[in-house]
C-alpha positions in Angstrom: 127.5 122.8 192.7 125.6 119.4 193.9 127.1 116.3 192.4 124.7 113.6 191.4 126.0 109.9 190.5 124.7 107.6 188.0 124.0 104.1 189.5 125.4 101.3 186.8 124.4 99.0 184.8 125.2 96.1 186.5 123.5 96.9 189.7 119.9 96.9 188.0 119.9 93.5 189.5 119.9 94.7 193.2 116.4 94.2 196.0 116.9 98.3 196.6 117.6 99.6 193.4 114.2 101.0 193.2 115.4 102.9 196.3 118.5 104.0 194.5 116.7 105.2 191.7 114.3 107.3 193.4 117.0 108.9 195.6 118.9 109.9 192.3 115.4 111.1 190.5 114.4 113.4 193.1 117.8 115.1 193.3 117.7 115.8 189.7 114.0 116.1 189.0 112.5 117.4 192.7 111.4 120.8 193.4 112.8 122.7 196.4 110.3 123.7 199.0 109.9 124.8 202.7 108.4 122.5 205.0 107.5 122.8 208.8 110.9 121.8 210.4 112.5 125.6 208.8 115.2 123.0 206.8 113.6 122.6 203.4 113.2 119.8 201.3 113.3 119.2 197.8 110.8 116.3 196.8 108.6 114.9 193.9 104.8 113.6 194.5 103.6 110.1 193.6 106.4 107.6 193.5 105.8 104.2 193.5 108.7 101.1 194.4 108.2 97.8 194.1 110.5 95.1 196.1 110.2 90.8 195.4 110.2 89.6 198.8 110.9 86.2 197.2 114.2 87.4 196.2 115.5 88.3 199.6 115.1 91.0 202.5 115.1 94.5 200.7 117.3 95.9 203.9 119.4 98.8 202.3 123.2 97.8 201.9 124.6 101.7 200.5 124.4 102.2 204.1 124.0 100.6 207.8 120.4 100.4 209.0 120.1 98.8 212.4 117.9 96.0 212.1 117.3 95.9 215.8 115.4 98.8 215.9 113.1 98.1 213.2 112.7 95.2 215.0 111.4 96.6 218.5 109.6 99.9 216.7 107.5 97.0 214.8 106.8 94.5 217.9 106.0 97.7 219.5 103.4 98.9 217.6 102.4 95.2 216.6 101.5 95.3 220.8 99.4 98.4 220.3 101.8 100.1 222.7 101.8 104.2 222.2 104.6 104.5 225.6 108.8 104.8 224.5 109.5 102.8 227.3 109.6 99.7 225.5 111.5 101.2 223.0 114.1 102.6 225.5 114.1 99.3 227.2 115.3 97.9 223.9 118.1 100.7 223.4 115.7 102.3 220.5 115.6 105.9 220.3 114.2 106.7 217.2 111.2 108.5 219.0 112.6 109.8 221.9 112.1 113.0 220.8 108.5 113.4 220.1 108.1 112.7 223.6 111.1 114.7 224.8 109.2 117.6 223.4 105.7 117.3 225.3 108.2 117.3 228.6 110.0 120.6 227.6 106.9 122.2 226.2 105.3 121.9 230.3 104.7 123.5 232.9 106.4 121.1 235.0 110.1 121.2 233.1 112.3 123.9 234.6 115.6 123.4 233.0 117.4 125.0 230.0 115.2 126.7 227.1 115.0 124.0 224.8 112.8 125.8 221.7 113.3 124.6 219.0 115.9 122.0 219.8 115.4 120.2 216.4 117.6 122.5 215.1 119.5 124.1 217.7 121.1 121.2 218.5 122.6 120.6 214.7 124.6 124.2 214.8 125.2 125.4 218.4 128.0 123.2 219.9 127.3 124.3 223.6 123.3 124.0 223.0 123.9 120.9 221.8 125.6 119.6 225.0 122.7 120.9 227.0 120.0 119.7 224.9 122.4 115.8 225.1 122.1 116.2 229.1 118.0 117.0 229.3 117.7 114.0 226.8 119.4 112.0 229.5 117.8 113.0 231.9 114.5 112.4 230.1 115.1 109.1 229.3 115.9 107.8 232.7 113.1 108.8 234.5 110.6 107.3 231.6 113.1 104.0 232.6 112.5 104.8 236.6 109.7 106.5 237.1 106.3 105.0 236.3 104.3 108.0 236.8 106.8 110.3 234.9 106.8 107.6 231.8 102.6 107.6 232.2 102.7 111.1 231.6 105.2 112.3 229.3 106.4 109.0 227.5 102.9 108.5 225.8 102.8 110.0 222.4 99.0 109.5 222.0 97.2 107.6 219.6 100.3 106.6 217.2 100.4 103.7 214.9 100.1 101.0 217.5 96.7 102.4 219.2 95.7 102.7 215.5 96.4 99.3 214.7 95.1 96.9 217.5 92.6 99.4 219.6 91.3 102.3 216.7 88.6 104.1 218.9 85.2 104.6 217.4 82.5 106.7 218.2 80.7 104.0 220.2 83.5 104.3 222.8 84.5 100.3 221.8 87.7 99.7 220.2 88.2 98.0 216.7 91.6 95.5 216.3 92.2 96.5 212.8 95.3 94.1 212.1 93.6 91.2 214.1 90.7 91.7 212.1 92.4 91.8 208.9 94.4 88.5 209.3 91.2 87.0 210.1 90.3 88.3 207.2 93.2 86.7 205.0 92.6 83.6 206.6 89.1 83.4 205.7 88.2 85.7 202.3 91.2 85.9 201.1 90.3 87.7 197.7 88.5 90.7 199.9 89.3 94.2 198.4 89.1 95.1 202.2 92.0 93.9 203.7 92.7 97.2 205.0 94.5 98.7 208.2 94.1 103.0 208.5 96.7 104.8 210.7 94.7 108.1 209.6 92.5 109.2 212.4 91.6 112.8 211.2 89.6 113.6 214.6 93.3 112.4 216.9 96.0 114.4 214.2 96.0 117.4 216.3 96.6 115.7 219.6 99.4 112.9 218.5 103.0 113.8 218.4 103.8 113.0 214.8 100.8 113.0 212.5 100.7 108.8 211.0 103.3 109.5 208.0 102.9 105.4 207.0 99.0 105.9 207.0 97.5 102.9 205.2 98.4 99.5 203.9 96.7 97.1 201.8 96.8 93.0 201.8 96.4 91.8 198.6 96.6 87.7 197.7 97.4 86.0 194.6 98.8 82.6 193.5 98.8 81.5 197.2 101.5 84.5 198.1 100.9 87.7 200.3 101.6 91.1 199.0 101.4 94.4 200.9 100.9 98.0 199.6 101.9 101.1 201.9 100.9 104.5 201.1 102.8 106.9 202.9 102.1 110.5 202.7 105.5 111.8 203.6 108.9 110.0 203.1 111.9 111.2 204.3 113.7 109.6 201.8 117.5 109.3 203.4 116.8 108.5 207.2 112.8 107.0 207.5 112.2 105.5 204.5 115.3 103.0 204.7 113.2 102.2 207.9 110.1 101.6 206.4 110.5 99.4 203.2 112.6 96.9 206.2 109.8 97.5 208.4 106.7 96.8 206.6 108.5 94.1 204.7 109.1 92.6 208.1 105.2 92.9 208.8 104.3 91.1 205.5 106.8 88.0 206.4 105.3 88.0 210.3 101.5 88.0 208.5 102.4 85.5 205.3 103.8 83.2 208.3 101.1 83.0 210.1 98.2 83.2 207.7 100.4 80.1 206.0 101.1 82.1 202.4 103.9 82.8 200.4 106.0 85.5 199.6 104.7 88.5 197.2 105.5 92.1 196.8 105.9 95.0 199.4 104.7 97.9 197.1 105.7 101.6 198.4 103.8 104.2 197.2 104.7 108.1 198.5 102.8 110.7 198.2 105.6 113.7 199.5 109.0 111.7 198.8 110.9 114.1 200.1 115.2 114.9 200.9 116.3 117.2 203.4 118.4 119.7 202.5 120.9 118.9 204.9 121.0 115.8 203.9 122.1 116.3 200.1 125.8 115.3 200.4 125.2 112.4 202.7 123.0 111.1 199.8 125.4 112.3 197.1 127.9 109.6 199.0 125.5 106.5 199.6 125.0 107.1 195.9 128.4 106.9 195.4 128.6 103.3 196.9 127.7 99.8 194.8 124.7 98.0 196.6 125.3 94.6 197.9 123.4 91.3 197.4 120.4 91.2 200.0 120.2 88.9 202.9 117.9 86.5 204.0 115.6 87.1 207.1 115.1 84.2 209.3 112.1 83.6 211.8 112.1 81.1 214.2 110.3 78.3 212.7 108.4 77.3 216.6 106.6 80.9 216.0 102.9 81.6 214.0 101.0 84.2 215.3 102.3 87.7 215.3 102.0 88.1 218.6 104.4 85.6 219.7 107.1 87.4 217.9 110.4 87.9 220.4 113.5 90.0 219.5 115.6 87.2 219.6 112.7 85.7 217.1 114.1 87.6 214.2 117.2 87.7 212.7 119.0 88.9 209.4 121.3 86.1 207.9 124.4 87.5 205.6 123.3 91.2 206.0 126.6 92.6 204.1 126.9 96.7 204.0 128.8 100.0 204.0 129.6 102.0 206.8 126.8 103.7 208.8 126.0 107.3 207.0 125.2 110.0 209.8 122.3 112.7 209.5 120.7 115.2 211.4 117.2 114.3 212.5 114.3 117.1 211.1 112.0 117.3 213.9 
């Protein structure tokens, strides 16, 4: 018998309670279904959160999420780059493998069968240790070899090609996000402040379908608010992600289009919990949130684009211990 726990009274107060809250709804109120990974979910459709950026940085505290990669993933699609060696040069592995699959899916790999490693690797202890040394292997020739990371590091046309260089049927490239600051800059009360990740002609050739596949600007009262509308959250490990990350992009564009802090709005469409992952959210439940912390950005820094690691920093980011979870892929 699943145990479910009640969040109090006294933490209504907390930046992620609406994260809390949804976790806890769709373990009572979800419905259990299959999905493509073989796992299962059990999930609810249409959920809405809404998060004051004006009263901190809505990071979640129930558990340790690494700021640092949220940091690189987002400068990494804020550079329109689609290639993990970036990532891997920053010591994120969040999407090694997507690409790790095109490799072992060639003609060209030779090594151990690696079908359907998503899984494999969870429940086979000897598999696992295979599957560990390919993934090493991987990963150091996308650092050492160009032509290796040109070929199988590329995931396509992912969130940062969609972003900065959409490709049209004109053969030209649109900057959506460049265009869109413009934008704020200039008509600030345009219902078409718009950037699409949704590409419907690119979904069968990318690695990962866009899951985050639209967000809105919206500006009011001289502060900047964004709306995401993702069609598939995985609630315990990727959507901790992207309420920090696409708060992070709304701080980046209120700095340099000059505006205040509004709302990061986070609509789902599939909010979803994998079924391995029921008792690890049973005990972040379990836990009392801390107070948020405060992000800093280095006041010498506008645009976007001028954004360094070493730019962005959380200040008093106080949380549990790290909650581990196997990774659906």
């Amino acid at each position: 018998m699943l145990r479910f726990f009640f969040r109090r009274i006294i933490e209504l107060t907390k930046l992620e309670q609406p994260y809390l809250d949804l976790l806890q709804k769709i373990m009572l109120e979800g419905h259990d279904k299959s999905d493509r990974t073989g796992v299962g979910t059990r999930s609810i459709f249409g959920a809405q959160m809404h998060f004051d950026l004006s009263e901190g940085f809505p990071i979640i505290t129930t558990k340790h999420v690494p700021f640092g990669l949220i940091k690189s993933e987002l400068l990494w699609f804020l550079r329109g780059d689609t290639n993990i060696k970036f990532l891997l040069e920053h010591k994120n592995h969040i999407w090694d493998e997507w690409a790790f699959k095109n490799w072992v899916s060639s003609t060209e790999y030779n090594g151990p069968d690696m079908t359907n490693f998503g899984l494999r690797q969870q429940t086979d202890e000897l598999f696992n240790i295979k599957y560990q040394e390919q993934m090493n292997i991987f990963t150091e020739k996308i650092l050492s070899d160009a032509t290796f990371s040109k070929k199988y590091g590329d995931l396509g046309n992912v969130y940062g090609a969609q972003w900065r260089r959409w490709q049209t049927s004109r053969g030209d490239t649109i900057d959506q996000l460049g265009n869109v600051i413009e934008q704020i800059k200039t008509n600030p009360d345009s219902r078409r402040l718009i950037v699409s990740a949704w590409n419907p002609e690119d979904i069968p050739n990318v690695a990962l379908p866009p899951c985050h596949v639209l967000f809105q600007f919206y500006v009011n009262d001289n502060k900047l608010s964004l709306q995401l509308y993702q069609r598939s959250g995985d609630m315990f490990l990727g959507v901790p992600f992207n309420i920090a990350s696409y708060s992070l992009l709304l701080n980046l564009v209120a700095r340099e289009t000059g505006l205040e802090l509004g709302e990061f709005v986070h609509t789902l469409g599939d909010a979803h919990i994998y079924k391995n992952h029921f008792d690890q959210v049973n005990k972040q439940l379990s836990r009392n949130a801390y107070d948020s912390p405060t992000l800093w950005l280095n006041p010498l820094k506008h645009r976007v684009l001028d954004f360094e690691m070493k730019d962005i920093k959380l200040i008093d980011y106080n949380h549990h211990g790290t909650i581990k979870a196997p990774v659906a892929v």
